[in-house]
C-alpha angles and dihedrals in degrees: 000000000000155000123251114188114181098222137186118223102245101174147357108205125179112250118226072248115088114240096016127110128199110226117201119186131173112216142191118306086015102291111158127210130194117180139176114227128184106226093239091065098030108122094171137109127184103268094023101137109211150174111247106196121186105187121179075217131061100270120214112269146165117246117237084014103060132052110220126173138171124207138125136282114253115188132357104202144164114239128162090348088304127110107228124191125201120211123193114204093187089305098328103122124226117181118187120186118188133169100227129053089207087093105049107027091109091059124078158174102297084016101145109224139192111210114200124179122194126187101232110219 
């Protein structure tokens, strides 16, 4: 089972961290991500358009192309009539925000995730 969103790379903001951006991307039927990325592993550019994957199962992936990560869903919220799910990759933070539940109902709170991002050419 996952969830597979086609985004565009908004922004890339310094963290108060060293060494860590913030991504932001919009994505298909208004779903919203924000990510931290340590710069050694970032593969993203502004204006990159990717595909953001979150499997409950290890996705296919090429390694030193694509970023691929595995941690645990935090929290499955409503906020602002949005359901946002925090995601935490070993204190990496990933927030999705989507407008409808029907995608991730399947996903909750100790799910263990993989999260996989792919420049589309």
């Amino acid at each position: 089972m996952s969830l597979e969103l086609v985004c565009n790379i908004d922004s890339m903001k310094d963290s108060y961290i060293p060494e860590i951006k913030i991504v932001e991307m919009s994505c298909e039927n208004n779903a919203r991500v924000k990510m931290d990325v340590h710069r050694k592993v970032n593969i993203f550019n502004v204006r990159d358009k990717v595909l953001l994957i979150i499997s409950k199962t290890m996705p296919q992936y090429n390694e030193g192309r694509d970023f691929v990560a595995h941690g645990y869903i935090i929290s499955k919220r409503t906020e602002n009539d949005n359901i946002v799910v925090y995601i935490s990759l070993w204190g990496f933070l990933v927030i999705l925000s989507l407008q409808n539940d029907e995608k991730i109902v399947d996903f909750n709170p100790t799910d263990k995730v993989y999260v996989k991002a792919s420049r589309i050419a």
